[in-house]
C-alpha positions as CSV (number, residue, x, y, z in Angstrom):
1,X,9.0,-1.0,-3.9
2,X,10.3,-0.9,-0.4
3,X,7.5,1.0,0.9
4,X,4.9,-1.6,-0.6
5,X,6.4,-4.1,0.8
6,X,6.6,-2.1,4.5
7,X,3.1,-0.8,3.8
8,X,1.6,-4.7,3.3
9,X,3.4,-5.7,6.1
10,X,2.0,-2.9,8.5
11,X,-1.6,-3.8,7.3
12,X,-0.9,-7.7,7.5
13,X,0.2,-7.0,11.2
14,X,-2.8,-4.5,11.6
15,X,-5.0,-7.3,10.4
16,X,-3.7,-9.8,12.9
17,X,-4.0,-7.8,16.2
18,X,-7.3,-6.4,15.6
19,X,-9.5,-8.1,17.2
20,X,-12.2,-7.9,19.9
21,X,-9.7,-6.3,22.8
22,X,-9.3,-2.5,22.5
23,X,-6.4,-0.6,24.3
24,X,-7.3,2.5,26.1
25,X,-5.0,4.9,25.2
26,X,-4.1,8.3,27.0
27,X,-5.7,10.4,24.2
28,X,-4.4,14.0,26.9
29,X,-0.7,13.0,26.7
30,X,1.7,15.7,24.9
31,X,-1.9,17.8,24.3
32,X,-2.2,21.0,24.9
33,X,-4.4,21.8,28.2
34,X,-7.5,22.6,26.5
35,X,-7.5,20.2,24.1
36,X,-11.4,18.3,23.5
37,X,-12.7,14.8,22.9
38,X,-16.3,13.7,22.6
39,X,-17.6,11.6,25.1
40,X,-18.8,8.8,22.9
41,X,-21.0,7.5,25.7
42,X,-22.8,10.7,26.5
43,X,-23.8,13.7,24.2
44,X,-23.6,16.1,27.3
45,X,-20.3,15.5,27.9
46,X,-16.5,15.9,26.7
47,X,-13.3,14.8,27.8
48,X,-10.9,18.2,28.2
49,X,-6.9,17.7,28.6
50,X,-5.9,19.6,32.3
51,X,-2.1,18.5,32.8
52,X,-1.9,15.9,30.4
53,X,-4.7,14.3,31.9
54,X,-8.0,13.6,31.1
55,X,-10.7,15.3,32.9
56,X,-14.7,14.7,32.4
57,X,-16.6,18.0,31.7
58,X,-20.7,18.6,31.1
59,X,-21.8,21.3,29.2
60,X,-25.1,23.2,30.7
61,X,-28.1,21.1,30.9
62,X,-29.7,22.7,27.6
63,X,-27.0,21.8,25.4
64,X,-25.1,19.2,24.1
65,X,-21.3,18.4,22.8
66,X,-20.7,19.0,19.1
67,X,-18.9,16.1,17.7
68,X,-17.3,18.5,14.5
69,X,-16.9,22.0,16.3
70,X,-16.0,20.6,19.4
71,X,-17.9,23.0,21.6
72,X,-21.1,23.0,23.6
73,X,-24.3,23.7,21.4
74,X,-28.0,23.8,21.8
75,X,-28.9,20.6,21.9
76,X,-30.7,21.0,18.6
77,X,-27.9,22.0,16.3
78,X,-24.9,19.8,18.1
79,X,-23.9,17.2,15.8
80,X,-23.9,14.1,18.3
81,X,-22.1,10.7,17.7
82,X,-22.8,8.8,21.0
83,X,-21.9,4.8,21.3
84,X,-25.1,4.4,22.7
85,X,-27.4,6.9,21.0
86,X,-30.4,5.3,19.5
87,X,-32.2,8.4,18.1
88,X,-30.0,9.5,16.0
89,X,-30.6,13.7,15.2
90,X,-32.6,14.2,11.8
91,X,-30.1,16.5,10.8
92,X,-27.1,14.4,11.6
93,X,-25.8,13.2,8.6
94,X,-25.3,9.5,8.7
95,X,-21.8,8.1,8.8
96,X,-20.7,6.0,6.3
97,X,-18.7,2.4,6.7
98,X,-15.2,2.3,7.5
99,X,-14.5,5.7,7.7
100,X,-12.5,8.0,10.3
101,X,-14.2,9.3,12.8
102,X,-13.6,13.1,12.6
103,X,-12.8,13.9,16.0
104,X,-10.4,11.1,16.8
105,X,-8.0,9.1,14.3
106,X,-8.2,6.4,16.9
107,X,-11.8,5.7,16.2
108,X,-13.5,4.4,13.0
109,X,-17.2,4.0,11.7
110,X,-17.5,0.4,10.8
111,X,-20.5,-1.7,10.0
112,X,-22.2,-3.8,12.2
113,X,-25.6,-5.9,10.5
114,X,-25.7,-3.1,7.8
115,X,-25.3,0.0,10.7
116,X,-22.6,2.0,11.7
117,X,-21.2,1.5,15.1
118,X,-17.8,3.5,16.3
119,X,-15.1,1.3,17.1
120,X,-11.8,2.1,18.1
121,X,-8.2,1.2,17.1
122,X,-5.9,-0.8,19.2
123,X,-3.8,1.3,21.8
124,X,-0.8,2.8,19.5
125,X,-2.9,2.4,16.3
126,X,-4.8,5.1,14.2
127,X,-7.7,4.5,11.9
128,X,-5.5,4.9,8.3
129,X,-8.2,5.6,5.7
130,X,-6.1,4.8,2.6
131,X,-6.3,1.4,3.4
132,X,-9.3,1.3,6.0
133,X,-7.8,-0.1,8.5
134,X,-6.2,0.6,11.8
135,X,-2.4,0.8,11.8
136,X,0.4,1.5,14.6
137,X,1.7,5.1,14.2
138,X,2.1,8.1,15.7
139,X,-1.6,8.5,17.5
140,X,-1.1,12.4,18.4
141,X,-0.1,13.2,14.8
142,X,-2.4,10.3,12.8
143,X,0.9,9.5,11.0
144,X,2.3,6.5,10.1
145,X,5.6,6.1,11.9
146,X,8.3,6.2,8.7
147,X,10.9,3.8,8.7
148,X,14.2,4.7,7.7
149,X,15.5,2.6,4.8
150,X,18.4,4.1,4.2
Protein backbone atom coordinates (compact mmCIF):
# COMPACT_ATOMS: atom_id res chain seq x y z
CA UNK A 1 0.00 0.00 0.00
CA UNK A 2 2.97 2.06 0.74
CA UNK A 3 4.21 2.10 -2.64
CA UNK A 4 0.66 3.33 -4.05
CA UNK A 5 0.74 5.85 -1.93
CA UNK A 6 4.60 6.85 -2.88
CA UNK A 7 3.79 6.12 -6.55
CA UNK A 8 0.60 8.80 -6.53
CA UNK A 9 2.62 11.14 -4.86
CA UNK A 10 5.63 10.96 -7.38
CA UNK A 11 2.99 11.38 -10.32
CA UNK A 12 1.04 14.20 -8.33
CA UNK A 13 4.54 16.04 -8.03
CA UNK A 14 5.33 15.01 -11.76
CA UNK A 15 2.08 16.64 -12.70
CA UNK A 16 2.84 19.83 -10.87
CA UNK A 17 6.31 20.72 -12.28
CA UNK A 18 5.65 19.84 -15.71
CA UNK A 19 5.13 22.52 -17.41
CA UNK A 20 6.31 24.76 -20.36
CA UNK A 21 10.21 25.04 -18.90
CA UNK A 22 12.43 22.01 -19.82
CA UNK A 23 15.78 21.40 -17.98
CA UNK A 24 18.70 20.58 -20.15
CA UNK A 25 20.22 17.84 -18.72
CA UNK A 26 23.86 16.39 -19.28
CA UNK A 27 22.59 13.29 -21.17
CA UNK A 28 27.17 12.32 -21.50
CA UNK A 29 27.60 12.29 -17.65
CA UNK A 30 28.70 8.70 -16.17
CA UNK A 31 28.39 7.36 -20.16
CA UNK A 32 30.68 5.52 -21.62
CA UNK A 33 32.83 7.57 -24.29
CA UNK A 34 31.12 6.41 -27.32
CA UNK A 35 27.92 6.54 -26.21
CA UNK A 36 25.09 8.15 -29.06
CA UNK A 37 22.11 10.50 -28.97
CA UNK A 38 20.05 11.77 -31.88
CA UNK A 39 20.13 15.13 -32.71
CA UNK A 40 16.53 15.88 -32.62
CA UNK A 41 17.02 19.04 -34.52
CA UNK A 42 18.92 17.64 -37.46
CA UNK A 43 18.80 14.14 -39.09
CA UNK A 44 22.53 14.39 -40.12
CA UNK A 45 23.70 14.67 -36.93
CA UNK A 46 24.31 12.95 -33.37
CA UNK A 47 25.49 13.91 -30.20
CA UNK A 48 28.63 11.30 -29.14
CA UNK A 49 29.86 11.27 -25.32
CA UNK A 50 34.02 12.20 -25.50
CA UNK A 51 34.97 12.63 -21.64
CA UNK A 52 31.72 12.88 -20.22
CA UNK A 53 30.90 15.47 -22.48
CA UNK A 54 28.83 16.08 -25.28
CA UNK A 55 30.27 16.51 -28.58
CA UNK A 56 28.28 17.38 -32.04
CA UNK A 57 29.15 14.84 -34.77
CA UNK A 58 27.78 14.63 -38.78
CA UNK A 59 27.66 11.65 -40.46
CA UNK A 60 28.85 11.92 -44.34
CA UNK A 61 26.80 14.02 -46.46
CA UNK A 62 24.78 10.96 -48.12
CA UNK A 63 23.60 9.65 -45.00
CA UNK A 64 21.63 10.27 -42.19
CA UNK A 65 21.43 9.36 -38.26
CA UNK A 66 19.26 6.30 -37.39
CA UNK A 67 17.07 7.11 -34.61
CA UNK A 68 16.68 2.98 -33.44
CA UNK A 69 20.27 1.63 -34.56
CA UNK A 70 21.94 4.55 -33.66
CA UNK A 71 24.40 4.61 -36.49
CA UNK A 72 24.79 6.56 -39.71
CA UNK A 73 22.61 5.07 -42.70
CA UNK A 74 21.87 5.97 -46.18
CA UNK A 75 19.67 8.48 -45.90
CA UNK A 76 16.90 6.34 -47.37
CA UNK A 77 16.74 3.59 -44.74
CA UNK A 78 17.68 5.80 -41.47
CA UNK A 79 14.75 6.00 -39.39
CA UNK A 80 14.72 9.90 -38.62
CA UNK A 81 12.77 11.64 -35.69
CA UNK A 82 13.79 15.32 -36.04
CA UNK A 83 11.90 18.16 -33.94
CA UNK A 84 11.61 20.04 -36.94
CA UNK A 85 11.23 17.46 -39.69
CA UNK A 86 8.17 18.11 -41.82
CA UNK A 87 8.46 15.24 -44.30
CA UNK A 88 8.29 12.65 -42.44
CA UNK A 89 10.08 9.24 -44.28
CA UNK A 90 7.23 6.90 -45.92
CA UNK A 91 8.68 4.16 -44.26
CA UNK A 92 8.93 5.72 -40.83
CA UNK A 93 6.49 4.35 -38.81
CA UNK A 94 4.49 6.92 -37.09
CA UNK A 95 4.82 7.44 -33.37
CA UNK A 96 2.11 7.02 -31.31
CA UNK A 97 0.84 9.52 -28.24
CA UNK A 98 2.48 9.59 -25.08
CA UNK A 99 4.96 7.12 -25.65
CA UNK A 100 8.87 6.88 -24.89
CA UNK A 101 10.90 7.87 -27.22
CA UNK A 102 13.26 4.89 -27.94
CA UNK A 103 16.46 6.46 -27.92
CA UNK A 104 16.13 8.63 -24.84
CA UNK A 105 13.94 7.97 -21.56
CA UNK A 106 14.02 11.70 -21.09
CA UNK A 107 12.03 12.36 -24.20
CA UNK A 108 8.36 11.45 -24.91
CA UNK A 109 5.92 11.48 -28.04
CA UNK A 110 2.99 13.54 -26.93
CA UNK A 111 0.17 15.01 -28.94
CA UNK A 112 -0.05 18.31 -30.09
CA UNK A 113 -3.64 19.34 -32.34
CA UNK A 114 -3.93 15.43 -33.04
CA UNK A 115 0.13 15.12 -34.10
CA UNK A 116 3.01 13.90 -32.42
CA UNK A 117 5.59 16.30 -31.30
CA UNK A 118 8.79 15.03 -29.08
CA UNK A 119 8.87 16.68 -25.89
CA UNK A 120 11.21 16.27 -23.13
CA UNK A 121 11.05 15.52 -19.39
CA UNK A 122 12.14 18.05 -16.85
CA UNK A 123 15.93 17.88 -15.90
CA UNK A 124 16.15 14.77 -13.40
CA UNK A 125 12.87 13.26 -14.80
CA UNK A 126 12.37 10.27 -17.24
CA UNK A 127 9.43 9.58 -19.43
CA UNK A 128 7.74 6.49 -17.05
CA UNK A 129 5.44 4.76 -19.53
CA UNK A 130 3.34 2.90 -16.90
CA UNK A 131 1.81 5.87 -16.03
CA UNK A 132 2.70 8.28 -19.02
CA UNK A 133 4.16 10.70 -17.45
CA UNK A 134 7.45 12.09 -16.63
CA UNK A 135 8.87 11.28 -13.17
CA UNK A 136 12.21 12.12 -11.17
CA UNK A 137 14.50 9.07 -11.17
CA UNK A 138 17.53 7.94 -12.02
CA UNK A 139 17.85 9.43 -15.75
CA UNK A 140 21.09 7.16 -16.78
CA UNK A 141 19.28 4.02 -15.71
CA UNK A 142 15.31 5.14 -16.57
CA UNK A 143 14.58 3.95 -12.99
CA UNK A 144 12.48 5.22 -10.58
CA UNK A 145 14.69 6.17 -7.63
CA UNK A 146 13.27 3.48 -4.71
CA UNK A 147 12.61 4.72 -1.49
CA UNK A 148 13.53 2.84 1.43
CA UNK A 149 10.58 2.12 3.70
CA UNK A 150 11.98 0.21 5.95
Amino acid sequence: MKAVVVVFALLAVACVLAGPGKGKTDRCHGKKDGTRFVDTKDCHKYVQCTGGKEKSMSCSHSQNFDAESLKCMTKSTAKCYSADETDVPTEAPTPTCNTPFSADCTKYWACEDGEPALKDCLEGYFYYEPLHSCLPGDVQSCELYSLNTA
